[in-house]
KOLDRENTOR-975638 format. One line per field, with one value per residue: residue number from 1; y, x, z of N, C-alpha, C, O, CB in turn. Coordinates in steps of 0.1 Angstrom, whole numbers. Glycine has a CB too. Layout:
<pts>
n <- NUM ...
n.yy <- Y ...
n.xx <- X ...
n.zz <- Z ...
ca.yy <- Y ...
ca.xx <- X ...
ca.zz <- Z ...
c.yy <- Y ...
c.xx <- X ...
c.zz <- Z ...
o.yy <- Y ...
o.xx <- X ...
o.zz <- Z ...
cb.yy <- Y ...
cb.xx <- X ...
cb.zz <- Z ...
</pts>
This chain:
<pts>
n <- 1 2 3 4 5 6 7 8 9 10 11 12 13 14 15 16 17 18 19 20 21 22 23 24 25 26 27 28 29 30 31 32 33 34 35 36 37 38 39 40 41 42 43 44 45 46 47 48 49 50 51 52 53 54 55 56 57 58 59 60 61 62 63 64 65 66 67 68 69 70 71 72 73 74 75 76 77 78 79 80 81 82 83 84 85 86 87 88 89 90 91 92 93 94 95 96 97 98 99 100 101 102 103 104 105 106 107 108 109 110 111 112 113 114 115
n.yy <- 350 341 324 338 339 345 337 315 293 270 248 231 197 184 146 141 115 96 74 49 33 51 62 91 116 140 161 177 207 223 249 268 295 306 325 312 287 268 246 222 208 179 187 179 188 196 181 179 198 178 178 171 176 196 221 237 274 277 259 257 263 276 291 289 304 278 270 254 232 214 192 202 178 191 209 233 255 268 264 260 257 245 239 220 208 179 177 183 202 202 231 234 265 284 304 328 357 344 328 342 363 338 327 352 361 338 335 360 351 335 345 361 342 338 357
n.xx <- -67 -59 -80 -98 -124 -129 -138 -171 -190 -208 -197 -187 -163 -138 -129 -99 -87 -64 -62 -51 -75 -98 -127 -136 -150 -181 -184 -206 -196 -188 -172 -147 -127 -101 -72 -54 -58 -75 -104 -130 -160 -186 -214 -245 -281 -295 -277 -245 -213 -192 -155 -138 -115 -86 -63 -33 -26 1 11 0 9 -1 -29 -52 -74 -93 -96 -114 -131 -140 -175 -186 -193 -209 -234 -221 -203 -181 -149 -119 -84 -65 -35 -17 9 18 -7 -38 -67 -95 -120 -156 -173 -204 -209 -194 -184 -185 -163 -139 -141 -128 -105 -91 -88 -75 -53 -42 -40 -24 -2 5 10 37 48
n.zz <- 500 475 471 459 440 406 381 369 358 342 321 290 293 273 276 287 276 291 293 268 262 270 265 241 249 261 287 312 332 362 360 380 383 401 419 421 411 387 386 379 383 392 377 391 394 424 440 458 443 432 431 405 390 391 378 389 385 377 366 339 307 284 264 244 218 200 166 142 113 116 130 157 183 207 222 228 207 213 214 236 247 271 278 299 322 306 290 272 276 270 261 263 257 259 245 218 237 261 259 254 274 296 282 284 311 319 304 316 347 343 333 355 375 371 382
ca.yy <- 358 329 314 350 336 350 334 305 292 255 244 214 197 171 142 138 104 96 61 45 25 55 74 102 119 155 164 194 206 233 256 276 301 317 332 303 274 261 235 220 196 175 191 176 196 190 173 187 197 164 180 161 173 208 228 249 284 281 248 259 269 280 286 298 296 268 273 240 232 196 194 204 174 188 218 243 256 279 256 272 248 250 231 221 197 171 175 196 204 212 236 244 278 286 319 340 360 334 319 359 359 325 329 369 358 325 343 371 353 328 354 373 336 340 370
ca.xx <- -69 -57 -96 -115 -136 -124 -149 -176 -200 -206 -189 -183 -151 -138 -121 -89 -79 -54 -55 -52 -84 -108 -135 -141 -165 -180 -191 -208 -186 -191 -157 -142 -111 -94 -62 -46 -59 -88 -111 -141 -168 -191 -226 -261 -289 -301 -264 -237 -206 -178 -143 -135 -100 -78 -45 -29 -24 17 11 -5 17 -6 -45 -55 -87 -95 -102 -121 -134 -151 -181 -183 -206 -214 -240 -214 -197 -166 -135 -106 -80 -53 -22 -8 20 19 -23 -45 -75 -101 -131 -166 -182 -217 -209 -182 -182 -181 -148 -132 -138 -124 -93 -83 -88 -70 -39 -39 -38 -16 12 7 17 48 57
ca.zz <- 488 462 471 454 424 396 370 371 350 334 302 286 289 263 285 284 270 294 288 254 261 274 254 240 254 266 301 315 345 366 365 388 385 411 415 420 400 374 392 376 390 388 382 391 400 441 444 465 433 434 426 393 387 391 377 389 373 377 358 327 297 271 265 234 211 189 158 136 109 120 133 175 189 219 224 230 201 213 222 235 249 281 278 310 324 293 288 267 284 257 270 251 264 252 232 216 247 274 254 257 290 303 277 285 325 321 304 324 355 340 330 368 386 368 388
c.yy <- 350 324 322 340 344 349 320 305 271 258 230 211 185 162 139 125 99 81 57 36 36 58 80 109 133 149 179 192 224 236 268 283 310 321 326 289 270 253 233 209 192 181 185 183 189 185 185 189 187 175 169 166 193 211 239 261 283 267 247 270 274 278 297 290 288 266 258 241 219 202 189 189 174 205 235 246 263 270 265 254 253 237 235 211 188 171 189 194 212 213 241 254 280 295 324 348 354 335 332 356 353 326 341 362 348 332 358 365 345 332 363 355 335 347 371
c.xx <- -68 -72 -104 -114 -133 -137 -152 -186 -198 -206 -188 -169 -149 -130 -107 -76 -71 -49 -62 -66 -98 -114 -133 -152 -166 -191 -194 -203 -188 -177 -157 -130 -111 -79 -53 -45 -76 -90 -120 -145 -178 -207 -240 -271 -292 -290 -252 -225 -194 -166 -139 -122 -96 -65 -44 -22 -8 19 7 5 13 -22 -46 -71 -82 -101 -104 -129 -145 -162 -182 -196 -212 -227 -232 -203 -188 -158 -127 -97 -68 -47 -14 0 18 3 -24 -55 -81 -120 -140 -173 -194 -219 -198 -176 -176 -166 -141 -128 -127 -109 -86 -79 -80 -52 -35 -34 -27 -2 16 16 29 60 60
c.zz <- 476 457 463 440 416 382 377 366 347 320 302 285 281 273 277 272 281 290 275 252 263 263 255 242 258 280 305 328 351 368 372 390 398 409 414 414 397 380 382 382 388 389 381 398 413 445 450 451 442 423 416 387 390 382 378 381 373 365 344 319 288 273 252 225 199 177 145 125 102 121 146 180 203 218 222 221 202 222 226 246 258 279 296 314 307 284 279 272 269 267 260 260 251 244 235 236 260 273 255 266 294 296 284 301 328 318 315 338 359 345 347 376 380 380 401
o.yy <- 352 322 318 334 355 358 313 314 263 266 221 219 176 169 136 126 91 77 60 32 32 58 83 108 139 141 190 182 234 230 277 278 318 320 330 281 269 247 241 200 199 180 185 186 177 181 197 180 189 178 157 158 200 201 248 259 293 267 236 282 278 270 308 278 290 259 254 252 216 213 178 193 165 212 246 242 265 268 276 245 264 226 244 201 195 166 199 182 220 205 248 250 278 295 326 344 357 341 327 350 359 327 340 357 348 333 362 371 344 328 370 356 327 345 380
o.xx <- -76 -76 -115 -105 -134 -142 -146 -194 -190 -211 -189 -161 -157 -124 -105 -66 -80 -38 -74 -68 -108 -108 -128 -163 -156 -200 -188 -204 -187 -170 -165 -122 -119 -73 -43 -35 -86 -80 -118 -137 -184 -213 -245 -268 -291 -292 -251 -229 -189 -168 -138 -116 -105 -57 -50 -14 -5 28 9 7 22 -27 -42 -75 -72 -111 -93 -135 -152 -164 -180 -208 -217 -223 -236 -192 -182 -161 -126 -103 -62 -52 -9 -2 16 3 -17 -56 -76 -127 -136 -178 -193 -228 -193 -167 -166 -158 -130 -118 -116 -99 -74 -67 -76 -43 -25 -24 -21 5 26 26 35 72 67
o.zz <- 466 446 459 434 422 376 385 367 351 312 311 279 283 281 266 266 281 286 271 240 258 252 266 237 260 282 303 336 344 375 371 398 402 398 407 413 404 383 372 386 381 400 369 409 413 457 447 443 453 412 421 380 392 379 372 372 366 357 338 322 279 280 250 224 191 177 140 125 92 117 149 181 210 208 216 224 191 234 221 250 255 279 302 306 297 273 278 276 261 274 251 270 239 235 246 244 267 281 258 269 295 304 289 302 339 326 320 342 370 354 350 382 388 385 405
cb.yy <- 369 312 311 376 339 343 334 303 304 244 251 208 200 172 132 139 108 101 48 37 13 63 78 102 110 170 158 201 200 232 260 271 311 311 341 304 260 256 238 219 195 164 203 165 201 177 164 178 212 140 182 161 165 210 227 248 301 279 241 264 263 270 289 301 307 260 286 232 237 185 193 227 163 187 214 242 257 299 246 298 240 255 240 224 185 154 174 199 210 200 247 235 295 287 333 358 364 315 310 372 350 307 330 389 356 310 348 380 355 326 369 386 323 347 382
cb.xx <- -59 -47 -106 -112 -154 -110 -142 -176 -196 -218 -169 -188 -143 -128 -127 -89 -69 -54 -56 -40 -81 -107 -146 -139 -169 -187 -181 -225 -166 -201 -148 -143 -106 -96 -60 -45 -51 -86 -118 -142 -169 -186 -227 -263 -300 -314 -258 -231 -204 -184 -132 -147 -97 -75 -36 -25 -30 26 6 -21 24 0 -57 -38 -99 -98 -94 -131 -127 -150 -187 -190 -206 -198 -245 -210 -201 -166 -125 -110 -78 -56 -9 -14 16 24 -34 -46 -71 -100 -127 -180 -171 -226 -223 -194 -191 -186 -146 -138 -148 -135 -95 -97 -100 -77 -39 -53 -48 -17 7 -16 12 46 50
cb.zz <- 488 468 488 450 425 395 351 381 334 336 298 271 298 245 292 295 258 308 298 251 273 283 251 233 266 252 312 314 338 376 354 395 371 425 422 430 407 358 406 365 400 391 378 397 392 443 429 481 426 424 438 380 365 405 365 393 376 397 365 329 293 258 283 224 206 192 154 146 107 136 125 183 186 235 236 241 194 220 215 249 237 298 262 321 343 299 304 253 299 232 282 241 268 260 232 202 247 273 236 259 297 298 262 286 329 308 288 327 361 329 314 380 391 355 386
</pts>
């Protein structure tokens, strides 16, 4: 039951940084929620999808929208950003709506693995 699909779509995600040497950069990533944790992966059309990273929903402390006044350089103008273990995880969805979605659904299912 953890495995039902909850939401799925491709978004862009910004990478992480983790090390002081990487780029900055955006990737389009095919995501996947379920009841039990945020996947995304690697999408090429005719290609099988490569798991490119996960967290789990017990592991995420915060997701809320991002509100900017830069300029977004990737296609996808609605950020919204999850905070989990020490990381921010920053996500572009393609319209207003999408970024609803993915936020309401992310907290919602956030606040239920609490329980």
């Amino acid at each position: 039951m953890n495995n039902c699909v909850l939401l799925e779509e491709l978004l862009i995600k910004k990478s992480q940084q983790k090390r002081r040497t990487s780029p900055s950069n955006f990737k389009v990533r095919f995501f996947v929620l379920t009841k039990s944790k945020l996947a995304y992966y690697e999408h090429r059309h005719g290609k099988k999808r490569t798991l490119k990273g996960s967290v789990e929903l017990s592991r995420i402390r915060c997701v809320e929208i991002v509100k900017s006044d830069i300029i977004i350089p990737c296609q996808y103008k609605y950020p919204f950003q999850i905070v989990h273990d020490s990381y921010i995880l920053y996500v572009f969805a393609p319209n207003r709506e999408s970024r609803q979605r993915w936020v309401f659904t992310l907290k919602e299912e956030e606040s239920l693995s609490y329980i």
